[in-house]
N, C-alpha and C positions, 0 to 999 in steps of 0.2 A: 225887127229881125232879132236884136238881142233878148225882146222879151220869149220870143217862139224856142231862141236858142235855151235859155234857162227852164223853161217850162218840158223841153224834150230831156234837158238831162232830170229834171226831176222825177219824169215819167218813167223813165229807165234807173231812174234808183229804187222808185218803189214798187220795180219790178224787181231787180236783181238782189237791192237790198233786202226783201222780204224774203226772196227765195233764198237767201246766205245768211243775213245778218239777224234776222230774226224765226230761225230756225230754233225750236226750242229741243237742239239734240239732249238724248236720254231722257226727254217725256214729250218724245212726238206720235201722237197717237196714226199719224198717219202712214209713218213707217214701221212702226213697232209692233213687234210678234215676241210671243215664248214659244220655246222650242224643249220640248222635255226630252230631256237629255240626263243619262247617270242619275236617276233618283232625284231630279230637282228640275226647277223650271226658269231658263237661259233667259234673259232679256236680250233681245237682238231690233238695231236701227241698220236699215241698208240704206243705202245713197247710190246714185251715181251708174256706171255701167263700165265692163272690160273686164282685167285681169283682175283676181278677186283681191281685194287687200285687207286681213285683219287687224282691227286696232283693239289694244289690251292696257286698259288703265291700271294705274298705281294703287296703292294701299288706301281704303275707305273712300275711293274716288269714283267715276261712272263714266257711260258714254260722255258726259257732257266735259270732262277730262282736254277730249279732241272738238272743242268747240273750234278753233285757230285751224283745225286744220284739215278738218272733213271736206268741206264745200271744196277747197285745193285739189285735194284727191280723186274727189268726186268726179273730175272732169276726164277722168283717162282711167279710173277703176269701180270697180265694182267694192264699194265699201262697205265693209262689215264691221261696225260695232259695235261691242259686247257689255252688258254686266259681268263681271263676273263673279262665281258665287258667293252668297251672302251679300253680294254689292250691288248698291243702287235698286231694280224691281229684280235682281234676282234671288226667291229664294232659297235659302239654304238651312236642312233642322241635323247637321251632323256637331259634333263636341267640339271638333277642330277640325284645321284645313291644312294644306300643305299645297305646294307650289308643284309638286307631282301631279297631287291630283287635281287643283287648275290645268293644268299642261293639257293634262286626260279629257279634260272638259272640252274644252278649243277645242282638240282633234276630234272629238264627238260629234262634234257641233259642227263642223264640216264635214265629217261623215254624213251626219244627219240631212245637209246640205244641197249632197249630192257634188261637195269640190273637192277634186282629188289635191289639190294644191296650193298657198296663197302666200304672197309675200305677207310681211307678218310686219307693223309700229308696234312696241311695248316702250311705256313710261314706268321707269320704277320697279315695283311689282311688277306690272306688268311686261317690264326688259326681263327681269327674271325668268316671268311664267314663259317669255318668248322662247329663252334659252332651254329652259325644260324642253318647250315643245320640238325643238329644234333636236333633244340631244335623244327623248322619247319617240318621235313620232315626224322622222329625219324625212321620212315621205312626201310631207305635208307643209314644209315651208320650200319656196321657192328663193327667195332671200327674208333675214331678218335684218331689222335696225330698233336694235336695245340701245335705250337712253338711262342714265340712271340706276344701273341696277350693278348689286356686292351677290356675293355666292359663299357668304356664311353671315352668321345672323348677328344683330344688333350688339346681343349679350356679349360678343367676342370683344369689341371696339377694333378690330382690325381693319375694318371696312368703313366706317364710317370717322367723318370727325370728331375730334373729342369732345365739341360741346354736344353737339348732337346725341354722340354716345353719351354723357353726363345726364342729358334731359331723359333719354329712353331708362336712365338705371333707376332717376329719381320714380318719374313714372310707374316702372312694374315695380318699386319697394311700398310704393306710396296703396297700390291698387291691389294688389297680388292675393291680399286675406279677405277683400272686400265680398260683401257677400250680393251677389246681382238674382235679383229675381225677375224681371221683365224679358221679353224675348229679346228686345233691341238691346239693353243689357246686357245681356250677353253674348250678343252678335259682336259688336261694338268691342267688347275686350277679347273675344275670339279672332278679328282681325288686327286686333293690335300684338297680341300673341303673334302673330303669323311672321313679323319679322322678328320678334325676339329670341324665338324661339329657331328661327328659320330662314333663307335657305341655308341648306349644307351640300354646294356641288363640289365633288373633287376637282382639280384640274385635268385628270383623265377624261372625265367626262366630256369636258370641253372640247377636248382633241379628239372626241370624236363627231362634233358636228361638221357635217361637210358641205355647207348651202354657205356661199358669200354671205359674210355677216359683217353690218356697219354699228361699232361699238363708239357710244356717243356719253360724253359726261361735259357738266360745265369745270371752268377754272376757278370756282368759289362752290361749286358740286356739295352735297353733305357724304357724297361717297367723296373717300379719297381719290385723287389721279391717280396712285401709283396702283392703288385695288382695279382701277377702269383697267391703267396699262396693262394690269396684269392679266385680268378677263381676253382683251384682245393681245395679248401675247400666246395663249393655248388654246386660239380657235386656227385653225391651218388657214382658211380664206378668211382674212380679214382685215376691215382698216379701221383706223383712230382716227376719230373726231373730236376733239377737246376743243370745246366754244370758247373762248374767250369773252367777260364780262361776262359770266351767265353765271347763274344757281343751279341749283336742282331743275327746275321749269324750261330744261331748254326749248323744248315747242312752244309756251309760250312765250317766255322772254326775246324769244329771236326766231319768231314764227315765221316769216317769210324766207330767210337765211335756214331755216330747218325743215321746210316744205320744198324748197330746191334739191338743197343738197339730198335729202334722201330720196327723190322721187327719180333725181339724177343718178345717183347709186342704183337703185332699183332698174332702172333703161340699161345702164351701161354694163357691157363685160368687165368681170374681175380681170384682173391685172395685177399677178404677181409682183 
């Protein structure tokens, strides 16, 4: 009995395990489409089925970002996630980028879609881009939950820690004259440009997103709390999640504690 008992859980691990744990998100040929979109060509993985959810990775990062937390999702949405441009297989041949026109892209991309609506994960960058999309194309998110993300750029040090800002100064002084002839070359320093250079949301802007928004930073974060607090201080619906024992990585450092809470946010009515 006991051998039968061990041999059925094995059978259903390299069922479930295979279908979850060795999913090779951001280079799964079996989910994976481009979708030309704005002059370039989107890399998009779906998962799962239901209400549709977009996931939008951080600075030089990919689908494979939300490795912790797709298959979670997967089970009650319809998952959508993205490269986005210049990132991971999506490409991109413009000089520079901006967090506008990521924003523009996503909205496209669900245009493109055929969804009028999606609740929206953004890590980082990609809290940022959520926030665009949210303040651009207010239509289109049903709720957001930004982790990670400042609303003025690197260069200020307002927003981020001072070692971190220390390392970003060293960085563009070190890089800034160099001369890049490769394409990746210059991809590469055109996404590292992207926070230095950028974003710049006012707080007006903010106070005009009207979709529940759950604004999420660690308590060891490289943005500062009080830059988080301040982000969800001038969104009208919104709450503060500040992780405790986390970094920057709140999804993964506290993946299971981070796939609740927001997916419980997302179900529930806001409540003033």
């Amino acid at each position: 009995m006991k051998k039968l008992f061990i041999l059925t859980i094995l059978l259903l691990f390299s069922i479930y395990g295979h279908c979850y744990a060795d999913i090779p998100y951001g280079n799964n040929p079996e989910v994976g489409q481009f979708y030309d979109i704005r002059g370039f060509k989107m890399y998009v993985e779906e998962y799962g089925k239901g209400q549709p959810l977009l996931l939008i990775h951080g600075n030089g990062g990919s689908i494979n970002a939300f490795r912790k937390n797709i298959s979670y999702f997967a089970e009650n949405y319809r998952v959508i996630a993205t490269d986005s441009r210049a990132h991971g297989k999506s490409t991109d041949n413009t000089d520079s980028l901006s967090f506008e026109m990521m924003a523009d892209d996503e909205a496209a991309l669900l245009e493109k879609m055929g969804i009028d609506s999606a609740y929206v994960i953004g890590w980082s960058d990609g809290g940022i881009i959520a926030l665009e999309l949210a303040i651009r194309h207010p239509d289109k998110v049903i709720k957001l939950a930004s982790t990670g993300a400042d609303i003025c750029p690197d260069s200020t040090g307002k927003a981020v820690v001072s070692s971190y800002w220390e390392n970003s100064k060293d960085n563009y002084a070190k890089n800034k004259d160099k001369k890049r002839l490769t394409a990746d070359e210059k991809n590469r320093w055109k996404i590292s440009m992207l926070d230095w250079r950028q974003p710049d949301i006012p707080l007006s802007k903010l106070q005009t997103i009207p979709c529940p928004s759950l604004i999420i930073g660690g308590d060891h974060d490289l943005i500062k709390i009080e830059h988080t607090t301040l982000i969800f201080q001038n969104i009208p619906h919104a709450y503060l999640w500040i992780l405790p024992h986390s970094g920057h990585g709140t999804l993964i450092e506290h993946t299971d504690e981070f796939n609740k809470t927001v997916d419980d946010f997302f179900k529930t009515p806001y409540r003033l």
